[in-house]
N, C-alpha and C positions, 0 to 999 in steps of 0.2 A: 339454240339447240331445240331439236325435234322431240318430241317421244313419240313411240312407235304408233300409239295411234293418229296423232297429228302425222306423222311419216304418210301412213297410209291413206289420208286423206288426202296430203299434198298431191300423192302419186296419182289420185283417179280425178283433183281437180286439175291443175295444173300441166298433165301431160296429155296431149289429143289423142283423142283415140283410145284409149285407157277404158277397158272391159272389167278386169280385176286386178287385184297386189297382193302380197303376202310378203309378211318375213316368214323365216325359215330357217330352222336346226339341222343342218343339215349331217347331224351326227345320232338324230333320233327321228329324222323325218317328219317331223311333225311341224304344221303353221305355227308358230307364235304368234299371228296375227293375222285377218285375213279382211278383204273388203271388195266388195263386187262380184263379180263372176254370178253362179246362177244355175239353172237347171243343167244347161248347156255348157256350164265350165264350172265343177266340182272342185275348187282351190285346194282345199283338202289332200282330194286325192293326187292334184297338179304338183304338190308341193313335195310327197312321198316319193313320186315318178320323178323329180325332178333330181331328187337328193341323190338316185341312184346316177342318174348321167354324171354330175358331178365328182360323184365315188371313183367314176370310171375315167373321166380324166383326169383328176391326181394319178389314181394308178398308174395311168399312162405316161403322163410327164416322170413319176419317177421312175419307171422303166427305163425312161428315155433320156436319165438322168437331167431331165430339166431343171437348172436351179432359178424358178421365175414365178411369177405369182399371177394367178387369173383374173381377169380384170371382170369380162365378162363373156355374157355365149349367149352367143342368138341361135334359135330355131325357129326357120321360116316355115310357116305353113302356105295351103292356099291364101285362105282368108286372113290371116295373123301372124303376128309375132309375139314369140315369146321369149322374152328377156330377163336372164340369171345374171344378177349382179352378184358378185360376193362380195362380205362387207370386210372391210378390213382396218384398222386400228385396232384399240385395245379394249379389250370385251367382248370381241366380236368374232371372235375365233370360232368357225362353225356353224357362220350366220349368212342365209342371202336374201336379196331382193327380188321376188319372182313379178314378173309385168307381164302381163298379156294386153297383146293390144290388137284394134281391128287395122289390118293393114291400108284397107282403103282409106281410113281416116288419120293413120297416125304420120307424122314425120319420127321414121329411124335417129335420122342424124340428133334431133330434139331430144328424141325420146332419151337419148342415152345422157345425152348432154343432164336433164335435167334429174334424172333417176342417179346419175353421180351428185351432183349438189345434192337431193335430199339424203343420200348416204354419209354425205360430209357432213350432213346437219344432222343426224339421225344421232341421239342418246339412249344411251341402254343403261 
């Protein structure tokens, strides 16, 4: 088992391409943990802006009486991807994995591969 700081380090050694990470409350906005990013990517602020997308796809699925769980959501930029994992077992209710990564460097298919192991390994 991980703790969230080992978490976030596995996430920026371990996966290519890896700019920054954060976990995340996604019921107060706020990082619970953050590592990399920089002038040019405010985690902080990424992690608040992110809480809201997710706000809005619940809403949405239950409008749309979805009864299913979200795994995860990519947002492609030009240069990057950014990847919301939500965490799920027990404890984690309101918790996600935010990844950004440099698109020309990273492998997608990996990236996710691997940001789910370290969420199965992640302790809270």
């Amino acid at each position: 088992m991980l703790t969230v700081e080992t978490s976030l380090k596995e996430a920026m050694t371990s996966i290519e391409g890896s700019l920054g990470v954060a976990l995340v409350d996604y019921t107060s906005g706020m990082a619970l943990g953050t590592l990399g990013g920089g002038k040019d990517l405010d985690l902080s602020v990424a992690a608040a802006g992110n809480t809201d997308v997710i706000r809005a796809k619940v809403r949405t699925m239950e409008m749309l009486d979805l009864r299913d769980d979200i795994e995860d959501m990519l947002i492609t930029l030009g240069s990057q991807y950014h990847l919301i994992r939500l965490l799920g077992g027990r404890g984690s209710n309101g918790l996600f994995l935010y990844l950004v990564l440099d698109k020309a460097r990273a492998n997608l298919a990996m990236a996710r591969h691997q940001l789910k192991r370290i969420e199965a390994e992640l302790e809270l």
